[in-house]
C-alpha positions in Angstrom: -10.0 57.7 47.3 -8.8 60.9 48.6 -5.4 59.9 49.8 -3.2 56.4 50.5 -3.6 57.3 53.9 -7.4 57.0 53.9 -6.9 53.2 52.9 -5.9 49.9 54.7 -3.3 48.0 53.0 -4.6 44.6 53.9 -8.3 44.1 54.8 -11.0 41.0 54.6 -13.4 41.7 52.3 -17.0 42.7 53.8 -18.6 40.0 52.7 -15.4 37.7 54.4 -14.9 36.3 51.7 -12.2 37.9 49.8 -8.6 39.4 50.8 -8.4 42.8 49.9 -5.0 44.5 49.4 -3.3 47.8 48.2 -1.0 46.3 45.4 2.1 47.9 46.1 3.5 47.0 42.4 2.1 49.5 40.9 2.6 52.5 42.9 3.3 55.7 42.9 1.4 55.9 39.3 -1.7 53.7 40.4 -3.5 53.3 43.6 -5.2 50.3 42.7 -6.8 47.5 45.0 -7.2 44.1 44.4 -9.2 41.4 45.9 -8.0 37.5 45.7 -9.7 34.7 46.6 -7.3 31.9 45.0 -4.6 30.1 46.8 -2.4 31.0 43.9 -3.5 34.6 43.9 -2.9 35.0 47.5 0.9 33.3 47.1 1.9 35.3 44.4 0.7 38.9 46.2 3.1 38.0 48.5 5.8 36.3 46.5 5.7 39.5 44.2 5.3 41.9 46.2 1.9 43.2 45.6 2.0 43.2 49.3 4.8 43.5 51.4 6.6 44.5 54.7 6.2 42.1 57.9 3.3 43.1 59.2 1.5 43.0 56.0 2.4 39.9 55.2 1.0 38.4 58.5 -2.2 40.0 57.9 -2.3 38.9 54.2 -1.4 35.4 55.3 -3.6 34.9 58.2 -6.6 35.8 56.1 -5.1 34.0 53.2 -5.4 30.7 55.2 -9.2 31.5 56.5 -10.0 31.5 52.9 -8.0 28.3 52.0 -10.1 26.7 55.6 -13.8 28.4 53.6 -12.8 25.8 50.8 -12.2 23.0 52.1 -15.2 20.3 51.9 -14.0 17.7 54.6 -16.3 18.4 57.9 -14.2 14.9 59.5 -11.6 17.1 61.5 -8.5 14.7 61.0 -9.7 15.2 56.9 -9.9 19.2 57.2 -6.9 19.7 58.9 -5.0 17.7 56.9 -6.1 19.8 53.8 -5.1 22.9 56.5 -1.9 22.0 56.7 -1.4 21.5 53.2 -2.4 25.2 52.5 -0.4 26.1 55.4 3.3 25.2 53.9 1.8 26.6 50.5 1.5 30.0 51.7 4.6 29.4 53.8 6.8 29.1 51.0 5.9 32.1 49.5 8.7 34.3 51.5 11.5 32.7 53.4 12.6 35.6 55.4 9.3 37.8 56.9 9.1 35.8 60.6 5.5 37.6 60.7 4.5 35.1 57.8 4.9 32.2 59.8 3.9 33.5 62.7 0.3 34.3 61.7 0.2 31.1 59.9 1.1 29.3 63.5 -1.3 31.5 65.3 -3.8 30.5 63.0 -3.3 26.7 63.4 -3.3 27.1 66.7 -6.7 27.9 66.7 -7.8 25.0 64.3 -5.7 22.3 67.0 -7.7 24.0 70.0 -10.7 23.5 69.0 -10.5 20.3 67.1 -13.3 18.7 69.2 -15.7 20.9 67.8 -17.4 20.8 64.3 -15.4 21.8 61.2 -18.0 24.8 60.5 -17.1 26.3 63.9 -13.7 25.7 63.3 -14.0 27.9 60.4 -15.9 30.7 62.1 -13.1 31.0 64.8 -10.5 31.2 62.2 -12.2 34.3 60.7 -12.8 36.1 64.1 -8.6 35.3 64.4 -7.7 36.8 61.4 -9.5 39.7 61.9 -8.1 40.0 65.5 -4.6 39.9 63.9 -5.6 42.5 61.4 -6.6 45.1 64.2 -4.1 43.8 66.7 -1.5 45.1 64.2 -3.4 48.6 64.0 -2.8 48.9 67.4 0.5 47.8 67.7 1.6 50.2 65.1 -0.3 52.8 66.7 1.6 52.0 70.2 5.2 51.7 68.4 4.4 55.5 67.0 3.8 57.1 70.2 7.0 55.1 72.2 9.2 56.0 68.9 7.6 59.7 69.1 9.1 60.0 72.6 12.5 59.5 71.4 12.5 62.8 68.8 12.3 66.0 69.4 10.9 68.7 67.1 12.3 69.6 63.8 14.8 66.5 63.5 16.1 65.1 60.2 15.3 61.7 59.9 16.6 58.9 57.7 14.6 56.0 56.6 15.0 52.7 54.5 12.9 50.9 52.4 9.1 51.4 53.4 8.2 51.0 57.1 5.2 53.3 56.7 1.6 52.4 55.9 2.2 50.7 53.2 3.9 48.0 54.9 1.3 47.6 57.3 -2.4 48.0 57.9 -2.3 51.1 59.1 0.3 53.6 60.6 3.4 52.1 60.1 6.0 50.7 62.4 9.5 53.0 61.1 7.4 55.3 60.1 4.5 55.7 62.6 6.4 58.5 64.9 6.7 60.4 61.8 3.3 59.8 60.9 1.9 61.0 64.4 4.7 63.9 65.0 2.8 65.2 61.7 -0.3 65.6 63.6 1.1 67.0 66.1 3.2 69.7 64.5 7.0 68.1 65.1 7.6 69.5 61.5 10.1 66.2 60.8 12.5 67.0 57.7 12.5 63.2 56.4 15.4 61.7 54.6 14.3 58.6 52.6 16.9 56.4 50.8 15.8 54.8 47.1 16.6 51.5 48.8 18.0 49.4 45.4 17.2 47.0 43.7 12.8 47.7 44.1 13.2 51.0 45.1 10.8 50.7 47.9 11.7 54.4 49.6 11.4 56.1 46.4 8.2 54.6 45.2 6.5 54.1 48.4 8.0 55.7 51.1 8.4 59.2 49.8 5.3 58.7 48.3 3.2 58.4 51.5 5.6 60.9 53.2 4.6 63.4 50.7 1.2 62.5 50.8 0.5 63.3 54.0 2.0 66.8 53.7 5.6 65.8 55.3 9.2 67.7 54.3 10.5 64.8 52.3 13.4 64.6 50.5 15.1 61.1 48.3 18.7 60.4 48.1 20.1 57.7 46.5 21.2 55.0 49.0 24.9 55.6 48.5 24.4 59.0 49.9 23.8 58.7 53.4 27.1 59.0 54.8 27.3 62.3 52.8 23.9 63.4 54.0 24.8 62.4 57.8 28.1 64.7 57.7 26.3 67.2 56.3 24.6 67.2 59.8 20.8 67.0 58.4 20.1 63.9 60.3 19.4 63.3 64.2 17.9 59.8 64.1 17.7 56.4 61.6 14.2 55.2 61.8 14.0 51.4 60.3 11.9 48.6 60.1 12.9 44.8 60.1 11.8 41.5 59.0 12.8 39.3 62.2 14.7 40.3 64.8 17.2 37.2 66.3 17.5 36.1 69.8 20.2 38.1 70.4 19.0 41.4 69.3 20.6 41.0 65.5 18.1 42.7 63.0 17.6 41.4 59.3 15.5 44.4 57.4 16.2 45.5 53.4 19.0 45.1 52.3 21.4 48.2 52.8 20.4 48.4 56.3 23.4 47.3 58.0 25.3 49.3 55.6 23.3 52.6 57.2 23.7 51.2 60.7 27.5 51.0 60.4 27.8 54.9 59.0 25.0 55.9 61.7 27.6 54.4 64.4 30.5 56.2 62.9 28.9 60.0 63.2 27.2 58.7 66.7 23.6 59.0 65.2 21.1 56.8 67.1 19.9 53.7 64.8 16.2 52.7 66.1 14.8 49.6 64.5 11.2 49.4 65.0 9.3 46.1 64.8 5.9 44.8 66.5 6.6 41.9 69.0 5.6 39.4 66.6 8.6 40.3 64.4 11.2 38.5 67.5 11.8 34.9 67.1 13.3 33.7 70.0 14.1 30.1 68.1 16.3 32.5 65.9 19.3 32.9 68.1 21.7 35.5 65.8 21.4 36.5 62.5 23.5 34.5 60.7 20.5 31.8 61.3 18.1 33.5 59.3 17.5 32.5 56.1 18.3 35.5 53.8 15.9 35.7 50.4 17.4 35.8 47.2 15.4 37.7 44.0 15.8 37.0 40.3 18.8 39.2 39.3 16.2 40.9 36.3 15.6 43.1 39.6 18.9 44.4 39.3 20.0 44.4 35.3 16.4 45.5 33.7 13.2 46.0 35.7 13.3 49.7 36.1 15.6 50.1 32.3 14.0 50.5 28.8 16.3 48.0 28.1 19.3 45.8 30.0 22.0 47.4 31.7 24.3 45.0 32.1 26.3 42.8 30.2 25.3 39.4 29.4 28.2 38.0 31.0 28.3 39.2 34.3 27.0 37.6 37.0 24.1 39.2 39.7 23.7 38.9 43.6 20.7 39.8 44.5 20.1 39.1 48.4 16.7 41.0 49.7 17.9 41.5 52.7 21.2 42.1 55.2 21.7 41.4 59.4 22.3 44.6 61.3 24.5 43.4 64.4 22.8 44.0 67.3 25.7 46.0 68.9 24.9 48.9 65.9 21.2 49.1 67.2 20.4 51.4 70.2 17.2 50.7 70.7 14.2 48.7 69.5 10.8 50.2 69.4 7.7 47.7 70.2 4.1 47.9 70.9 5.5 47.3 74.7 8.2 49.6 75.0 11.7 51.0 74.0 13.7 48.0 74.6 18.0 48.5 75.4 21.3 46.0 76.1 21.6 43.5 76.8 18.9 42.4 74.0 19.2 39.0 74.9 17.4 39.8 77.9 15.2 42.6 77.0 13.6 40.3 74.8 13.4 37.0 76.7 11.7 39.7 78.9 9.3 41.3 77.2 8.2 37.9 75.1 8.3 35.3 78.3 4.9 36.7 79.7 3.3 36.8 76.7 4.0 33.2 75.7 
């Protein structure tokens, strides 16, 4: 493999039967694919973040619960779907936060409930033709959210960016990271800012890594200096991510994020969250609905140590993620446009048709 840009994070195997994936654990030192076929494989790639961000995970799961369908003997529907639904809240509970992992689960089931009239093997057949379509609808999505967050920046801006957005968080292109991506082909020569993003360090070990592989100016900072790097002046523009994205325009992504909206608002830099449609959840209506993930606190007091860093005795909080409020964002970059206040309506808007 030449580069990690020459590879698809998430893929279905050619033989279809097999989820491929970039596991994500074990970069930068090892690019290393891995193909599952379990249940339990599949669960923990996303549970442990073999692969990760939204997008990703919809993708992983979507073909995740083709393979669970291929397995299942039953060819009486009510019998199959039973066992479907079953797999379905397996690979549900596998992250509590990523709206994109439910989403493509639903998506999926809606396909099995359509067509339940017709036999079990056809059933099957469809829900392999949907995964795929999910896999290169998010190609294209990503691809669309790069050139409407291209049009925003100008040549030669600093941009800051959290946790991994990029590639690696999707099939291909990115969502955060996409305009940066294409502005690279197209000569914007982008000076890129990338926080470590604590506790998993996914801007250090993933998003400077693809940064750099694709021949961008990159430089890491450690997440408690980006107000110091803002009024230094060297940034024009925040480029995040997110996990869901509320009714009302609130945005959950990595935690730290809100943190970096709040000091974005205070030197007047522009905070852009950018997030295929399938990442709003209109049954969400603010943040402080959303179920926020907690991780083991070994995240925090030893995984990246030669040994522990912190006393016995003290106690860990370990939340994955944080709500930006919606007032901090100034835009949100979809697949369908650059979308303004009053978010409520923007995205009643944009989603209404589509539904």
């Amino acid at each position: 493999m030449k580069s990690i840009m020459d590879c698809e994070t998430v893929s279905l195997s050619g033989e279809k039967s097999a989820l491929i994936i970039l596991d994500q654990t074990r970069l930068p030192q090892e690019i290393k694919m891995l193909s599952l076929t379990s249940q339990s494989d599949i669960w923990n790639a996303i549970n442990s973040l073999q692969v990760r961000g939204a997008p990703a995970i919809g993708v992983a799961a979507a073909i995740g619960i083709y393979l669970a369908a291929t397995e299942i003997e039953e060819d009486v529907f009510d019998c199959f779907y039973k066992k479907f639904q079953s797999a379905k809240n397996y690979l549900a509970s596998a992250r509590p936060t990523a709206v994109n992992l439910f989403w493509a689960l639903d998506r999926m089931e809606k396909i099995v409930l359509k067509n339940k009239k017709m036999p079990v093997s056809k059933i099957k057949l469809l829900l392999r033709d949907e995964a795929i379509n999910i896999k290169e609808e998010d190609m294209q999505a990503c691809k669309k959210i790069g050139e409407n967050g291209l049009s925003l920046l100008k040549i030669g801006d600093g941009i800051l960016t959290h946790c991994n957005a990029g590639q690696l968080a999707t099939v291909k292109y990115g969502t955060a990271l996409a305009p940066v991506h294409l502005g690279q082909e197209r000569g914007y020569r982008f000076k890129l800012f990338a926080t470590e993003t604590r506790p998993l360090l996914q801007g250090a070990r993933l998003s400077a890594f693809e940064l750099c592989e694709n021949g961008i100016d990159t430089t890491l900072i450690c997440d408690s200096m980006v107000s110091q790097v803002m009024k230094n002046g060297w940034i024009n523009a925040v480029f995040v991510g997110c996990d869901r994205i509320a009714a009302n325009g609130d945005v959950c992504n990595k935690i730290g994020t809100s943190g970096i909206a709040i000091i974005a608002r205070h030197y007047k830099i522009p905070f852009y969250v950018c997030a295929p449609s399938s990442t709003i959840d209109l049954n969400t209506p603010t943040g402080k609905d959303i179920c926020i993930e907690e991780r083991p606190a070994h995240e925090v007091t030893e995984m990246w140590y030669k040994q522990r860093m912190v006393p016995k005795e003290a106690k860990v909080y370990n939340p994955a993620f944080d709500i930006a409020d919606n007032e901090l964002v100034d835009a949100i970059i979809t697949e369908h446009g650059v979308l303004r206040q009053p978010y409520p309506d923007a995205l009643k808007t944009l989603l209404g048709p589509r539904k």
